[in-house]
C-alpha positions in Angstrom: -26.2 -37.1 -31.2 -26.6 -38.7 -27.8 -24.3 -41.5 -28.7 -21.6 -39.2 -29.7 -22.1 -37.4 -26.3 -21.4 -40.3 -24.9 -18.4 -41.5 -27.4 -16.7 -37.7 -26.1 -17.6 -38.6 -22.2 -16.0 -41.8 -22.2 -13.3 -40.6 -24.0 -12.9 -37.9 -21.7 -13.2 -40.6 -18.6 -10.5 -42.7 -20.2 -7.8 -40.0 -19.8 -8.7 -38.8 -16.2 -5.6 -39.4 -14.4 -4.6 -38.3 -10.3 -2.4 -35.0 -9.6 0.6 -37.2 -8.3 2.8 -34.2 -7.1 -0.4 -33.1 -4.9 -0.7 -36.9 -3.7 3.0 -37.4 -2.7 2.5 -33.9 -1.5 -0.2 -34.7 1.4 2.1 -38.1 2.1 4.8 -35.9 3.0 2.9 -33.2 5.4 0.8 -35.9 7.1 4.3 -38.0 7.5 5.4 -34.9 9.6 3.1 -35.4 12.5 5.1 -37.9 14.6 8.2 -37.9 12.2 11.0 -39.7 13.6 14.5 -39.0 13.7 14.9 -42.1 11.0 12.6 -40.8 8.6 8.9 -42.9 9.8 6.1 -42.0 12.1 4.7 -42.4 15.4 2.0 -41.7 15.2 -0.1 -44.3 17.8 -3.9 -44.5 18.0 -5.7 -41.6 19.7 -2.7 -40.2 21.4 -2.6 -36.4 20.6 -0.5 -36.9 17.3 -3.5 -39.1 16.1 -6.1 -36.2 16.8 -3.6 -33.7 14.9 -3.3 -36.1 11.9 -7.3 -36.8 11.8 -7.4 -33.0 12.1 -5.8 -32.7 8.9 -7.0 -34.5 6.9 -10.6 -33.8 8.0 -9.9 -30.2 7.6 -8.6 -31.4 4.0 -11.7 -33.1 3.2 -13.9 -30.2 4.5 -11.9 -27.9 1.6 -12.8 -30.3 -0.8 -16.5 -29.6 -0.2 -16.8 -33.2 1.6 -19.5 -33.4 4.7 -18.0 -35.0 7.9 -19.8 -37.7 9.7 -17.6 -39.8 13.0 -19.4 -42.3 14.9 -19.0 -43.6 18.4 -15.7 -45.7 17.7 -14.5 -42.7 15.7 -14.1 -44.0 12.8 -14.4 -40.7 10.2 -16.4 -40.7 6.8 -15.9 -38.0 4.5 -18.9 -37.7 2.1 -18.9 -36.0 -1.6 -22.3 -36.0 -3.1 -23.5 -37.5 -5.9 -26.4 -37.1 -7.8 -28.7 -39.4 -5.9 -27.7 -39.6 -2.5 -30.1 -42.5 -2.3 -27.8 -45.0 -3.4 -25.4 -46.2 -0.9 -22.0 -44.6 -1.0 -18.8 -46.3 -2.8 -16.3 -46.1 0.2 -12.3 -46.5 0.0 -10.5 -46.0 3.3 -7.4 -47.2 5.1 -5.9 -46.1 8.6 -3.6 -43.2 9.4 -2.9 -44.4 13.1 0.4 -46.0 13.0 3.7 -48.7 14.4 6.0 -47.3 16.9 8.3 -47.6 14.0 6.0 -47.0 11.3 6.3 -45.6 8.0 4.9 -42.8 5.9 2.7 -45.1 3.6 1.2 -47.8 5.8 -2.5 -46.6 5.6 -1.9 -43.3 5.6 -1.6 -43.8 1.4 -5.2 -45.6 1.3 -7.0 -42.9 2.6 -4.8 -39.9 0.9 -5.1 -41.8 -2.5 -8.9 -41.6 -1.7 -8.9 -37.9 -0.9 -7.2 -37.4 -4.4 -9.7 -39.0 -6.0 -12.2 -36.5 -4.9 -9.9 -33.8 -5.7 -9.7 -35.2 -9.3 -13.2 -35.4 -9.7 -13.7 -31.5 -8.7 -10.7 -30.5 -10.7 -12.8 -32.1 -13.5 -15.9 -31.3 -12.6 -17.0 -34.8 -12.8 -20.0 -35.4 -11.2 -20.8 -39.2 -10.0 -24.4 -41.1 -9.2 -23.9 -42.4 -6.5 -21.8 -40.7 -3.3 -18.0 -41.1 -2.9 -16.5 -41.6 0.7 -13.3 -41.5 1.9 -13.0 -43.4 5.5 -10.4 -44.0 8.0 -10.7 -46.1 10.8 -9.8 -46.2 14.2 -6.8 -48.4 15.9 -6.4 -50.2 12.5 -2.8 -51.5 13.9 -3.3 -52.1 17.3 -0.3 -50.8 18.9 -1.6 -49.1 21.3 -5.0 -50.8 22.0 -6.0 -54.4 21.6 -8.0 -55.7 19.2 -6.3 -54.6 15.6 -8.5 -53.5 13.1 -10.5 -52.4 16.3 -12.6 -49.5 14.6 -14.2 -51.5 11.1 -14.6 -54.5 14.0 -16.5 -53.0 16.1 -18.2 -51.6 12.6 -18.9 -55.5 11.6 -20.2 -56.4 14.6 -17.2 -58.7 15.2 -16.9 -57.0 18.8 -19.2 -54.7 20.7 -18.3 -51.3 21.3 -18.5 -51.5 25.2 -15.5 -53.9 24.6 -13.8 -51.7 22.4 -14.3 -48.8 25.0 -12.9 -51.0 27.7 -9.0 -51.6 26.2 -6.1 -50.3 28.0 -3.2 -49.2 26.7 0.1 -49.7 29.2 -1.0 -46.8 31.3 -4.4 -47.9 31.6 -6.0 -45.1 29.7 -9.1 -46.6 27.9 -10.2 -46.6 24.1 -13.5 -44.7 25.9 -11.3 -42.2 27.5 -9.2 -41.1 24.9 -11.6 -40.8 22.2 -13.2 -38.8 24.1 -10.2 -36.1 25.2 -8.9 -36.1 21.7 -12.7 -35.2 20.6 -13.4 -38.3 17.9 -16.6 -40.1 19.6 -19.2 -39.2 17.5 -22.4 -39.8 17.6 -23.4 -42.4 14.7 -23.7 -45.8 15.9 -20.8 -48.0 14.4 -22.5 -50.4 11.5 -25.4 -48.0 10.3 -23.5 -45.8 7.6 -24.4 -47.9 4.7 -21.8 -49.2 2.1 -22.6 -50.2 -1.2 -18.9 -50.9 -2.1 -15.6 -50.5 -0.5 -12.0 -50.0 -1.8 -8.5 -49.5 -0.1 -5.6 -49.0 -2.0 -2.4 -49.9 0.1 1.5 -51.0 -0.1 2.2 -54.5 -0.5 4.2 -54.8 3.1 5.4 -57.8 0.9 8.2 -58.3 -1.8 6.2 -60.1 -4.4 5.2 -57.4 -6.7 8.8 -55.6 -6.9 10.0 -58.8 -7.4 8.3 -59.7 -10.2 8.2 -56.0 -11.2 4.8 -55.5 -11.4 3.1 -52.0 -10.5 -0.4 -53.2 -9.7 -1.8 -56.0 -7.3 -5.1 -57.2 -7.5 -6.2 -58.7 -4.0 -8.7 -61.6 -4.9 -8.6 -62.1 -1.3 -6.7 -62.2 2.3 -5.3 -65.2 3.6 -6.9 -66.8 6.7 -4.8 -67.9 9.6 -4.7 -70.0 13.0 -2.0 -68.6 15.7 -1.7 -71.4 18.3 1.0 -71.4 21.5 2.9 -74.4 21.9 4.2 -75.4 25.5 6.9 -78.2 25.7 7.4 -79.6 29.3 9.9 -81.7 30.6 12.3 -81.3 33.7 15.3 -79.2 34.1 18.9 -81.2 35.0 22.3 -80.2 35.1 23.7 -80.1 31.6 26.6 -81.9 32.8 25.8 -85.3 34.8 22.7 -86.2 32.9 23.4 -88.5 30.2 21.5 -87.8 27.3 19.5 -90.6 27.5 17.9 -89.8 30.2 16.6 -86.6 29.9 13.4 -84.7 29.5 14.3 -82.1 27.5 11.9 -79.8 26.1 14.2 -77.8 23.8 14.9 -80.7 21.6 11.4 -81.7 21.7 10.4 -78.2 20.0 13.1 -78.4 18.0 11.4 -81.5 16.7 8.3 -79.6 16.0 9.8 -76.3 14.6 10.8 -77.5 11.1 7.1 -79.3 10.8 5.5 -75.9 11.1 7.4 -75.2 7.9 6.9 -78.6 6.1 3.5 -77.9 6.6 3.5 -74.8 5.1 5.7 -76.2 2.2 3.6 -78.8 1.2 0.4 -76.2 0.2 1.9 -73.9 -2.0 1.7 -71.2 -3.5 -0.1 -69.5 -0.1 1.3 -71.7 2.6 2.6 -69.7 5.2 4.6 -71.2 8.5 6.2 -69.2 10.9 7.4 -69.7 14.4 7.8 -65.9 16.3 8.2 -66.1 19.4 9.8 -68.7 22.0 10.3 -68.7 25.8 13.0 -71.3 27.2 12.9 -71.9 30.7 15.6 -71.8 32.7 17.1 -70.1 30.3 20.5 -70.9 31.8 23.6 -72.4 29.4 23.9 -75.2 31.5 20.5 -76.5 32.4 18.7 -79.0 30.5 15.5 -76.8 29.2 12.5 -77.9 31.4 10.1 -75.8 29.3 9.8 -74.5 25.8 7.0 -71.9 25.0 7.1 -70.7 21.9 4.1 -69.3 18.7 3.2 -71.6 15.6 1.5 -69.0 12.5 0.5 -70.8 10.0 -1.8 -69.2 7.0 -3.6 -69.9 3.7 -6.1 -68.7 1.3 -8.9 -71.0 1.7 -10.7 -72.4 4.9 -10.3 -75.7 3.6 -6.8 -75.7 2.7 -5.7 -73.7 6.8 -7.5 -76.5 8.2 -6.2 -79.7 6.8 -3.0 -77.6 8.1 -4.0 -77.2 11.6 -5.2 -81.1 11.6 -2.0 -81.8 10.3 -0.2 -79.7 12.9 -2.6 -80.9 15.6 -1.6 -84.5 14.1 2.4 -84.2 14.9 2.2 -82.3 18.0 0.0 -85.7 18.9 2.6 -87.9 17.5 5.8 -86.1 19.1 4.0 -86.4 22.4 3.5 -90.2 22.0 6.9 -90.8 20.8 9.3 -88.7 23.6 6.7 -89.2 26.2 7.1 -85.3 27.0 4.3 -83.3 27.6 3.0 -81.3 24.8 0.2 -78.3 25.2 -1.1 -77.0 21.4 -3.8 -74.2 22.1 -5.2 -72.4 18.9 -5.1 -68.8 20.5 -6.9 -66.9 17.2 -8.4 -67.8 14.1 -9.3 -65.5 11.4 -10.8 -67.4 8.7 -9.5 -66.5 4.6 -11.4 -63.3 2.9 -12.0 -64.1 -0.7 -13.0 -60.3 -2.0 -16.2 -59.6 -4.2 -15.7 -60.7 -7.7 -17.6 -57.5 -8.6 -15.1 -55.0 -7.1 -12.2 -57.1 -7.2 -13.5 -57.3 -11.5 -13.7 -53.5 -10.9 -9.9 -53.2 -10.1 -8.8 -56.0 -12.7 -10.9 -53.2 -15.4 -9.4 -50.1 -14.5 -5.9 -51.8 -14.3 -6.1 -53.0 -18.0 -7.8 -49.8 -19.2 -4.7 -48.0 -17.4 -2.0 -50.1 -19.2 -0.1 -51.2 -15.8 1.7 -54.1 -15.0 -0.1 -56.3 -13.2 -1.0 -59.6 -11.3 -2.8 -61.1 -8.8 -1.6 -60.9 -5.1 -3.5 -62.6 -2.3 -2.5 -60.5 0.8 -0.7 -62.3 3.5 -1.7 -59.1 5.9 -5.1 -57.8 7.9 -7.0 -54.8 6.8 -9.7 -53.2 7.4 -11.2 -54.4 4.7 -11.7 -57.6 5.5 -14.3 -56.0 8.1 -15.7 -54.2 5.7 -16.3 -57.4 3.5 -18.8 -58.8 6.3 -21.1 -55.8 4.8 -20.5 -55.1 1.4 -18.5 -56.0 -1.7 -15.0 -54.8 -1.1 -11.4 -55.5 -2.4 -8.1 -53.9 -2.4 -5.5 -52.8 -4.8 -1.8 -53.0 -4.3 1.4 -51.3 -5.1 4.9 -52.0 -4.9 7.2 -50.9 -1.6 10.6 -50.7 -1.3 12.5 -54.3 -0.9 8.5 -55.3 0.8 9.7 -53.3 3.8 6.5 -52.3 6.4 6.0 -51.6 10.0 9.8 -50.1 9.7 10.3 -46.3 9.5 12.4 -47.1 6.3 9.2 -47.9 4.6 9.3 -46.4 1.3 7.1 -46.3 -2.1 7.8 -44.8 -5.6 5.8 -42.1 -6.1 4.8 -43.3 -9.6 3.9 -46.3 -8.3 1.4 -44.8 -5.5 0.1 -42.5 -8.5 -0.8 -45.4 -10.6 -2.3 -47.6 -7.5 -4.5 -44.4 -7.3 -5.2 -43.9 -10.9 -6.6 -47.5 -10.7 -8.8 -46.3 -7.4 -9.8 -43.5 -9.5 -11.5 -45.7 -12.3 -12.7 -48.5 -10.4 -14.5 -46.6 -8.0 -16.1 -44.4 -11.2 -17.0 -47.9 -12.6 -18.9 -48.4 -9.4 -20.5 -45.2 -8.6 -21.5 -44.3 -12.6 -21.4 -41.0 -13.6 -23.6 -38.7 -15.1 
């Protein structure tokens, strides 16, 4: 008898499915705080649109019988019960701060997706061991406030709060300040709500999935990366009485070193990544030989070994270009964020529920930081993607298929139930 109990429950559990009408639904109103004329959001960290959309969906999770706990970063966990509240809580979680030019689903869909979870699970009465919590952290973008991912990093231990509180935004208001006037800094110190596993469901903000029409990612793991400035130095001449070979100039120096950034990338597929952003050309005049080039190198990949036998090979050239023109040649490694390889465990959790489900999947290692990649220094963690429109993010033309976010949170629904048990 017990055995066919359990057939019936598992049955029952196989066909849960999300509301998505109700989940596009609570896109679209929380998209209306700090809509722009062009369709997206502004919706910056701890301004006073922030406070209204943290409102919401607080007051949301309240209705859905969730306790509210914020600590002193104010990053918000909303708490549904579970039958031993002894066991640490399964988390999912995202961001709902936002770009100047943001977009409806950018974060804002990893912590609504969780919120329909619960609501599932009460429409079905489904009752889980351990608790379910829905997070959302603070500054996740860092728009406004520097460091990004400033709330679950200050979580992690990767910075202290008193730095966090510190930050200026252009105006010099303060991380402190404003959390305090828009009334999120809570009391719980940042690091001692326990996690026993953590989920976010978010938007590629990458073309690979729709191009390979797919409807599920599973992220085995973020790619590191090293962002270094590069400063070229020769001398500035006139462009028209210096012969050419005699000159120092930087731009053609750089320009020596620009498609090696990409060659580099190039030769460690599939997760090589080589970008150059950002450049600075002093004088900047048409007819001045350039007596200095600034400019970024971004180079990323999925394991520590592999972004390091990059950045010797980077380090390597840079060396070599110097030697050869005789210019000087300044590399500095400004930041370094080494790869996140997710919890086989969860990321197993997500491969489950997506085969159980029927979607269309593969495996997507996310070129992007999240939060939880913070979240991974303290439990096992992993993420699930979707598809967005032509991989368009941090645009207000961002855009999703609402079946596509429904299935991304069907998958959430039955990886997370995998994880928590249910009784």
């Amino acid at each position: 008898m017990n055995e066919m109990r359990n057939d019936l429950k598992e049955d029952a559990l196989a066909g849960l499915r999300v509301d998505r009408e109700r989940l596009w639904a609570a896109l679209m109103e929380l998209a209306r705080i700090g809509a722009t004329a062009k369709g997206g959001v502004k919706r910056l960290a701890l301004t006073d649109l922030d406070r209204q959309g943290r409102d919401l969906v607080v007051g949301w999770g309240r209705d859905a019988g969730m306790s509210v706990t914020v600590d002193q970063i104010g990053n918000v966990f909303m708490r549904r019960d579970g039958t031993d509240n002894t066991l640490p809580p399964v988390m999912t979680g995202s961001h709902i701060d936002t770009q100047p030019t943001g977009g409806k689903f950018d974060g804002n869909y990893g912590v609504l997706a969780g919120l329909e979870v619960v609501r599932t699970l009460n429409d079905h009465g489904i009752r889980t061991r351990a608790p379910i919590e829905v997070a959302f952290w603070t500054n996740e973008e860092g728009s406004r406030f520097v460091p990004v991912m400033m709330g679950s990093g200050v979580f992690c231990g990767a910075f202290t709060l008193e730095h966090a509180y510190a930050a200026r935004d252009t105006e010099g208001k303060t991380v402190g300040e404003e959390l305090e006037r828009i009334g999120y800094k809570g009391d719980q110190v940042p690091g001692e709500h326990p996690i026993g596993a953590y989920f976010e469901t978010h938007i590629e903000q990458g073309p690979v999935l729709e191009d390979a029409d797919k409807v599920i990612g599973v992220v085995p793991a973020v790619m590191g990366l090293s962002w270094y400035d590069c400063t070229v130095s020769g001398m500035e001449a006139h462009a028209g009485p210096t012969p050419m070979h005699l000159r120092k100039d930087a731009m053609q120096v750089a320009a020596r070193i620009i498609p090696e950034v990409v060659a580099i990338a190039n030769r460690y597929p599939p997760y090589g990544r080589g970008t150059v952003g950002m450049m600075q050309v002093f004088p900047n005049s048409r007819n001045v030989i350039p007596g200095q080039v600034k400019f970024s190198i971004d180079l990323r990949n999925v394991t520590g070994e592999l972004l390091n036998t990059m950045h010797e090979e980077m380090t390597a050239f840079v060396e070599k270009t110097a030697r050869e023109t005789g210019l000087a040649i300044e590399l500095e490694r400004v930041s370094y964020y080494p790869p996140c390889p997710f919890h086989p465990d969860v990321v197993g959790a997500v491969r489950n529920a997506t085969a159980k489900l029927g979607y269309p999947a593969m495996d997507v290692v996310s070129g992007a930081g999240h939060d939880a990649i913070y979240a991974a220094r303290l439990a096992p963690s992993g993420m699930i993607f979707v598809p967005c429109k032509d991989g368009i993010s941090h645009n207000e033309i961002e855009d999703a298929k609402s079946e596509h976010l429904e299935a991304g949170c069907n998958v959430l629904l039955h990886a997370m139930l995998e994880r928590a048990g249910t009784v």
